[in-house]
C-alpha positions, -999 to +999 in steps of 0.1 A: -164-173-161-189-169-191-195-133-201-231-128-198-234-098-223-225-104-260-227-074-288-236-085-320-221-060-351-230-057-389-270-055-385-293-037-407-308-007-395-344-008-380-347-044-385-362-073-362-340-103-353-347-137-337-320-141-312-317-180-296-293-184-264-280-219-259-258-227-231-229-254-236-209-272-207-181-300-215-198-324-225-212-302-254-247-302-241-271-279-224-301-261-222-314-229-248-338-202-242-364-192-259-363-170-293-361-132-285-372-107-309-349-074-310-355-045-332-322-024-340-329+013-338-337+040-363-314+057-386-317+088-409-325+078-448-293+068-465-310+078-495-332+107-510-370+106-524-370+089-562-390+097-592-395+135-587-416+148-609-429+191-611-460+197-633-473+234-635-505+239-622-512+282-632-492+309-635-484+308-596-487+272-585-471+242-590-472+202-583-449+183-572-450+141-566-422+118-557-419+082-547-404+075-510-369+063-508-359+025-510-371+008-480-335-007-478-324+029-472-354+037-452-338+029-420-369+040-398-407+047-404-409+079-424-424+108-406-429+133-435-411+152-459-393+187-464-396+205-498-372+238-506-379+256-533-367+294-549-365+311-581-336+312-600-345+342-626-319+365-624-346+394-617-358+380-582-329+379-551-312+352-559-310+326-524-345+334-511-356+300-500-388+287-489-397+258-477-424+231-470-439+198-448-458+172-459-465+138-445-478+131-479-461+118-517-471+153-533-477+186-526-488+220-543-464+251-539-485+284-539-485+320-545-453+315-572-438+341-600-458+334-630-435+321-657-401+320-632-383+291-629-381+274-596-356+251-577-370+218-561-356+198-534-369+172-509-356+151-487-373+122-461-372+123-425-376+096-393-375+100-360-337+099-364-337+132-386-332+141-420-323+124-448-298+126-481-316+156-499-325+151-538-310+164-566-325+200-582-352+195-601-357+227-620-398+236-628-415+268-644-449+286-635-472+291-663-478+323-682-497+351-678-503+387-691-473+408-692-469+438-673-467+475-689-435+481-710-409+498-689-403+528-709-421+550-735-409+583-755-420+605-786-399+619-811-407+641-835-393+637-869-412+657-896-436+680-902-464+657-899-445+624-884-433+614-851-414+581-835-428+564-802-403+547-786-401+520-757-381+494-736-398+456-726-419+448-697-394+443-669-418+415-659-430+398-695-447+373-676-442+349-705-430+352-740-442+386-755-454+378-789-461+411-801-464+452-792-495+477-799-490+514-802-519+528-791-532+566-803-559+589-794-565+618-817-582+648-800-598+675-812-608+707-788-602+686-759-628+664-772-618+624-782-621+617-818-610+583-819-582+557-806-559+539-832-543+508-825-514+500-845-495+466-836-458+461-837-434+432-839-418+418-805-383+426-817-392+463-826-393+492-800-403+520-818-431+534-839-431+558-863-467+579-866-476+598-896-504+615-911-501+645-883-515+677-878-506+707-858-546+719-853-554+686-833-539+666-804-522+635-803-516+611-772-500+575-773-493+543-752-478+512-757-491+478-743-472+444-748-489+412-752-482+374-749-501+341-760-524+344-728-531+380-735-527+420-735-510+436-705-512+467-690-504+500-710-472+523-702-482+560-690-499+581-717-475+606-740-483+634-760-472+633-795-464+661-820-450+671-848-421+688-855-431+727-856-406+734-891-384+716-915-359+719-893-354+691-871-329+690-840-312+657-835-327+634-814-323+593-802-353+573-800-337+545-784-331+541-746-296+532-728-302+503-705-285+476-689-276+448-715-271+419-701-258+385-727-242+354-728-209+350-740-199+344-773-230+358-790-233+387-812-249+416-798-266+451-812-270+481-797-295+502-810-291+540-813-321+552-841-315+589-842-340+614-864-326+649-874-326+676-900-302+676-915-290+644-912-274+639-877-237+626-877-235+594-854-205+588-834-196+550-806-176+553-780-162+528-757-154+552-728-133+577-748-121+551-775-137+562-811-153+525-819-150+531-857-130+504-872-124+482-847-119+448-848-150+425-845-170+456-844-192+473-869-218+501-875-243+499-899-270+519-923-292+530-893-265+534-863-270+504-849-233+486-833-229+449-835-207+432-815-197+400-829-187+372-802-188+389-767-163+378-741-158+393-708-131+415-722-159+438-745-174+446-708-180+482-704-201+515-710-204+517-747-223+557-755-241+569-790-237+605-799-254+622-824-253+659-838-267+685-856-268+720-869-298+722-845-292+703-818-272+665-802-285+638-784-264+608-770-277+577-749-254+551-727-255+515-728-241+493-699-227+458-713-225+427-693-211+397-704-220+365-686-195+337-688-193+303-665-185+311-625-149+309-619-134+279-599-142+278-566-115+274-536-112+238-522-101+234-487-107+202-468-114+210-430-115+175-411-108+140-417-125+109-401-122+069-412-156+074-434-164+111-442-142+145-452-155+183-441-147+201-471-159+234-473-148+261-505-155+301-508-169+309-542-150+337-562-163+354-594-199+339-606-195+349-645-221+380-635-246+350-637-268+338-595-249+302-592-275+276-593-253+249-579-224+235-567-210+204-585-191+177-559-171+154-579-151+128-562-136+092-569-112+066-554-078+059-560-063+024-559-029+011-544-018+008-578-028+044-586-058+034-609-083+059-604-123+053-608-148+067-622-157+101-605-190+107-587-211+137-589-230+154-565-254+183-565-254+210-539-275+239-536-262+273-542-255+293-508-241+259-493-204+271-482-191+235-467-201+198-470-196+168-449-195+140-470-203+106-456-201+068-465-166+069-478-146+039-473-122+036-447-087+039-450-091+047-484-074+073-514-100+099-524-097+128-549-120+154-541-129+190-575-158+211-570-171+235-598-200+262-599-228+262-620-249+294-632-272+299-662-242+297-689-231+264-677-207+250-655-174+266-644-141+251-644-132+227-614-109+234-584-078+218-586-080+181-575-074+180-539-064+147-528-068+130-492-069+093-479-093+085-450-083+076-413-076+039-414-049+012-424-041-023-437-052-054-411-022-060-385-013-098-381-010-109-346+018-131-327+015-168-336+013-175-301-021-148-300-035-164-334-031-199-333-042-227-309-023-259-322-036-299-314-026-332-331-050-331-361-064-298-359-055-261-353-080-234-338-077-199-362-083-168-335-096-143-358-107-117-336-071-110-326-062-095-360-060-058-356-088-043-381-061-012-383-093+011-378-112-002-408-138-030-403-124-064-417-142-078-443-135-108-456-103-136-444-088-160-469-073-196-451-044-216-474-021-242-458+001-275-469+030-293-456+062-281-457+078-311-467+078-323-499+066-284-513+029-293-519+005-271-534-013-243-514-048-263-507-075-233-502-096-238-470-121-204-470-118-174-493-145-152-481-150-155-436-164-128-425-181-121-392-165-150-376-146-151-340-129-185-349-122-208-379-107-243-369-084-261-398-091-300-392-078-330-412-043-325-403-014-350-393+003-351-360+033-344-353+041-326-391+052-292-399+025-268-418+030-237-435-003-221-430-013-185-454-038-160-439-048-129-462-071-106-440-088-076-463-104-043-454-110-006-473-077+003-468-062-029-485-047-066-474-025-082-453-009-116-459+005-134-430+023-172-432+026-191-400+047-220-394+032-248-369+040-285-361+011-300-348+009-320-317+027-356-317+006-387-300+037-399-289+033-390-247+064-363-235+075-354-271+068-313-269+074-293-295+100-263-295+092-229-303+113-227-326+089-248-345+067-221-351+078-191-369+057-164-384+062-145-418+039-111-426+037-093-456+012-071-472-003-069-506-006-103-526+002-138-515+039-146-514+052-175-531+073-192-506+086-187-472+119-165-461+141-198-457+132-208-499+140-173-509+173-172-531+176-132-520+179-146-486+195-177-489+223-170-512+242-141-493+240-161-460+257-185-474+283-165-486+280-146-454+288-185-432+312-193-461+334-160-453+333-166-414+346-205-422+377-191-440+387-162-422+382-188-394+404-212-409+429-186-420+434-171-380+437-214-372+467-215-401+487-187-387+484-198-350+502-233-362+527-217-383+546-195-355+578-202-350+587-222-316+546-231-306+528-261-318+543-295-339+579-277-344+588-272-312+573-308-300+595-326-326+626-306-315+622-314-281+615-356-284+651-351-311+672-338-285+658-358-256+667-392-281+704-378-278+705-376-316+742-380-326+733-356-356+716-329-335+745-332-310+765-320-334+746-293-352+738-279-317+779-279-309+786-263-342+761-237-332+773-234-299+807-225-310+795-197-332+777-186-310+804-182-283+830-165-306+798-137-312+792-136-274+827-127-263+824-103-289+791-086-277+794-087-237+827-078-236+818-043-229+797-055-197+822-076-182+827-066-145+862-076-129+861-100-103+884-083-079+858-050-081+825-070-071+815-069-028+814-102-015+780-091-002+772-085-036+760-110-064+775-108-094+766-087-124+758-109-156+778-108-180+761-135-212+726-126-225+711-156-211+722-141-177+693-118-182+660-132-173+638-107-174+607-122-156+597-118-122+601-150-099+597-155-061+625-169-033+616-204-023+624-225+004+644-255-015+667-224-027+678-222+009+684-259+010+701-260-022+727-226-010+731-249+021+743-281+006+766-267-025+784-301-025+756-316-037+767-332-071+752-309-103+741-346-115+718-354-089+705-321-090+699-321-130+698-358-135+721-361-161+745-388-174+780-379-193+781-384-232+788-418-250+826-422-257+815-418-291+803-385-294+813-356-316+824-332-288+861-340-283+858-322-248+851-335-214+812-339-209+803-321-178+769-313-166+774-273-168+790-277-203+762-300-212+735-277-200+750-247-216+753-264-247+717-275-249+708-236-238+725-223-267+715-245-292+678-240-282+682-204-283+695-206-319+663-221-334+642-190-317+643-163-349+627-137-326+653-121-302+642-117-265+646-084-247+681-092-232+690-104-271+678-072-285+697-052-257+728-074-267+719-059-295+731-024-295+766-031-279+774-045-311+797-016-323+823-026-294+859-026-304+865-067-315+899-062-294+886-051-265+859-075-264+883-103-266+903-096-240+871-088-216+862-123-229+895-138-214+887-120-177+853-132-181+863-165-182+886-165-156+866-153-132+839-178-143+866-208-136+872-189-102+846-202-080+842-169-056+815-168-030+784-171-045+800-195-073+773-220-064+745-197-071+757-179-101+772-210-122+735-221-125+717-189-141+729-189-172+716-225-190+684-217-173+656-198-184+664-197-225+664-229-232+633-243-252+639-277-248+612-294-224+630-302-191+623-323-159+594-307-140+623-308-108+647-293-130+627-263-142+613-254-104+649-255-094+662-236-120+635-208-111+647-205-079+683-205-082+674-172-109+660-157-077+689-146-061+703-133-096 
């Protein structure tokens, strides 16, 4: 079954495709349609309007062009553009933005602050929405006439003199270049004529002479700039002082002071008086006299050398007389660069972190913007170079887009205002949802034939971040031939297929897969196909090896971190192997020993004859010695009982079951003991001067096989512990032992036979040993 529906990835936005369907069968043939045209849809700009340029038009107008975005970041057919503009003067409300639509590459803004400076952004929209807004682009009005100065006083000084005094235009409306005092002289309510008298734009104050008391004098003040005059302040009357004597007075006004930091300020406080007013600066109630950076000079006036935020504060004149005092305030406010703003980040996605800060102080300055600064971070911890971005003031978060995927970002944001930029935010760092490409199985990736093998791309796991690029290496195994490179940059590809290769031959094959987030290296090991019918490879054949990060040199097995401790590893196992082997053969009475002891005796060795009745001996005389203790007298024993045993090799300890040739053998107990045991008397020649019997033979070959055991059975170690018995004692229970032994009672059939039997370690007849099994049954 063919799928019918295929998505194709990695298009440009709003761009037209030819698309050509072919169908294939298995002979490699078929039919194809005809081209289709498809049009991928619309996006939002990825980029904002270039060029912007701001040109003043009047005192309340300006012009503003721009060229539209790239048209490979168009993604769409523009539909018009959105301008914001405000005024950043500190006297207007700071964050009062306006804004406008055009479908056009310019536009005028109207009914503007004359001489104010203004804030310009625009952006581009499509169908899809808006677009990445521009940077600021900061523009001023033209000037105009100022408007009246804010304040006006008179002072009289003299006799015939008095001071006009008066504060700026709140509104200058452009650069004032210069003041005019303006006076009307009156005489019986009748104008005489109007003086003007200019003054210099860093003076505010006048002082009139030439007075009389008989006539009237009235006085304004108008301000000017290059365009022209402004209005006048309210009118004053002016007179002189009525006597010598003049009360103290200020002709300067308290205000608001606003500076800069790290400038040197005055503060003015031109006093008049008769006598001579005394002058006094206080910072709240702190006498400023003598005070570091400070100073007062011939005409009252403080200067304070290089402000900083600390010289904030109400800083008061007072002067005082014999006739009178005066005092005026002054409020200082330094301006310094807005304090760091707080950096949290909100949400993270595979391309784009919500970040969104709170603003503390602002230096006592409007902040005009916010300064986004951001860079990645490489696996290696080399940073790059950071990336600004402007955003507008009143903005309290971000989403920032078109980050890379699975990547390290550091994120700092500082505040701008009219001093300059703030300090940054600490560096807040965050890595972007995503990881490293994730091999797949060999058995998923690779589809192996006699000279070729089919590469299954698509089944490598992108980890979250969009694969972009795969790098193919193989060569032989054998022999260790160079990596030969096949591809170094596939991208967009379902399938690669690796041809040229020879059948039936191992191939180490090297697959480096890279994304955002970093690479993956991944070694396969194949055989390819043989042509020889019904020889199938196994799967241990192929093996896979990942790894991450650069290409490895060689595989696992050709690593000498590997290779060396399992050898030592196998090495270890082989002797503690061997060792556990070694100690098995050494035990006494098991293996080769006890094999060439057996064939000796069975020979009839004259020499182990007579070791084995030297033995024997010794150990009779240690015997009688030993059991003497448990000798039973004959005369005490039941006939219905069986005798109690009185040698150590009576003893068998094992377990053994009542057979039916027992009954046979109780039966018949004339049969002769060498039928039964198959045994012959000794050569004349032998080293036993005694009789050879059968029972004396067996019990000699018992004992003497028990002597070449150097462990001690149960019944030996219980032999043991009667050791302590008196020697007389046991002799003499030896000589009743014996006696009843030679006395053949009832039972003498049965009980003659269990003591040769079960000790010896010589290898018997298989007849011999079931017998002797069952005659220890009735013990």
């Amino acid at each position: 079954m063919v799928n019918s529906e295929v998505r194709l990835s990695g298009l440009e936005k709003f761009t037209k495709y030819s698309v050509i369907v072919e169908a294939f069968n298995n002979r490699g043939d078929g039919p194809s349609c005809d081209p289709v045209i498809v049009q991928t849809l619309e996006d939002v700009p990825s980029a904002p309007p270039q060029d912007v340029i701001c040109t003043p038009v009047s005192a309340h107008d300006l012009q503003v062009s721009w060229h539209p975005p790239d048209r490979s970041h168009l993604h769409g057919i523009v539909q018009g553009y959105k301008l914001f503009y405000e005024p950043v003067e500190e006297r207007y409300e700071p964050g009062k933005r306006e804004s406008k639509v055009t479908t056009a590459t310019t536009a005028v803004l109207h009914g503007l602050k004359p001489f104010t400076n203004y804030s310009i952004r625009l952006l581009a929209s499509t169908r899809a929405g808006d677009g990445v807004v521009s940077p600021v682009t900061f523009c001023t009005t033209e000037e105009t006439v100022p408007e009246a100065p804010e304040k006006v006083k008179a002072v009289p000084s003299s006799e015939n003199a008095a001071f006009v005094g008066w504060l700026p235009p709140h509104h200058p409306n452009g650069i004032v270049t210069k003041y005019t005092v303006h006076l009307r002289i009156l005489e019986q309510g009748r104008e005489l004529k109007t003086v003007k008298n200019p003054v210099a734009a860093h003076q505010l104050y006048y002082e009139v002479s030439g007075l009389f008391a008989s006539k009237m004098y009235e006085a304004w003040v108008t301000a000017a700039t290059r365009v022209g005059q402004g209005a006048g302040t309210s009118v004053i009357r002016l007179s002189p002082a009525p006597s010598s004597s003049v009360p103290a007075s200020i002709v300067s006004f308290g205000q608001l002071v606003t500076v800069p930091w790290k400038v040197t300020v005055k503060l003015a406080c031109l006093c008049v008086g008769k006598p001579r007013p005394s002058a006094e600066w206080r910072l709240g109630d702190l006498n400023l006299h003598h005070q570091p950076k400070m100073e007062i000079n011939s005409d009252n006036t403080l200067i304070i050398m290089n402000v900083l935020r600390s010289n904030e504060g109400n800083y008061s004149c007072h002067v005082r007389n014999t006739y009178g005092s005066d005092e005026i305030m002054y409020f200082l406010q330094v301006q310094v660069p807005p304090a760091a703003p707080v950096l949290v980040v909100t949400s993270v996605m595979q391309k784009s972190v919500q970040l969104q800060w709170k603003q503390g102080d602002t230096g006592g300055a409007a902040v005009r913007q916010f300064l986004l600064a951001y860079r990645s971070v490489g696996e290696g911890g080399e940073a790059g170079e950071w990336d600004e971005l402007s955003i507008e003031p009143g903005v309290s978060r971000r989403l920032l887009e078109g980050l890379l995927c699975g990547t390290h970002y550091q994120f700092r944001l500082a505040a701008v205002n009219k001093i300059g930029s703030g300090s940054a935010s600490p560096v807040i760092d965050v890595t972007t949802k995503g990881s490293k490409p994730e091999a797949p199985k060999l058995e998923h990736f690779l589809q192996v034939n006699m000279t070729s093998v089919t590469l299954l791309l698509d089944t490598w796991q992108d980890g979250g971040c969009q694969i972009r690029a795969f790098t193919i290496e193989y060569r032989e195994t054998a022999g260790g031939s160079h990596w030969k490179l096949v591809a170094s940059s596939i991208v967009s590809q379902q399938s690669f297929i690796l041809q040229a290769l020879i059948p039936a031959t191992r191939y180490a094959l090297r697959v480096s897969a890279r994304n955002p987030a970093g690479t993956t290296v991944a070694q396969y090991i194949f055989v390819t196909r043989s042509t020889i019918p019904g020889q199938h490879q196994h799967s241990s054949d192929h093996d896979l090896i990942t790894g991450t990060g650069e290409e490895s040199g060689s595989p696992f097995y050709m690593d000498t971190q590997v290779v060396i401790p399992a050898a030592v590893s196998a090495i270890a196992v082989v002797g503690a192997f061997i060792a556990v082997v070694f100690c098995l053969h050494r035990r006494p009475g098991t293996g080769a020993a006890a094999g060439i002891g057996g064939q000796g005796l069975d020979a009839g060795s004259g020499l182990q004859d007579a070791t084995a009745a030297l033995d024997n001996k010794h150990n009779a005389e240690q015997r009688e010695r030993y059991y003497a203790t448990v000798r039973k007298p004959a005369q005490l024993q039941s006939p219905g009982l069986e005798r109690i045993p009185e040698y150590s090799e009576d003893i068998y300890p094992y377990a053994t079951f009542h057979l039916a040739e027992q009954e046979t053998m109780a039966g018949n107990p004339q049969m002769p003991m060498q039928q039964v045991f198959g045994y012959e008397c000794c050569p004349v020649n032998s080293i036993q001067s005694k009789q050879c019997d059968p029972e004396h033979h067996l019990k000699t070959r018992s004992r003497a096989g028990r002597k070449s055991k150097p462990h001690k059975s149960e019944s030996e170690e219980y032999d043991s512990l009667g050791s302590d018995s008196d020697t007389e004692q046991g002799t003499s229970s030896r000589t009743e032992s014996s006696n009843h032994l030679d006395d053949p009672g009832p039972g003498a059939g049965r009980a003659g036979i269990h003591r040769p039997a079960h000790h010896s370690k010589f290898p018997l007849p298989h007849t011999r040993i079931k017998y002797i099994n069952r005659a220890v049954t009735n013990f």
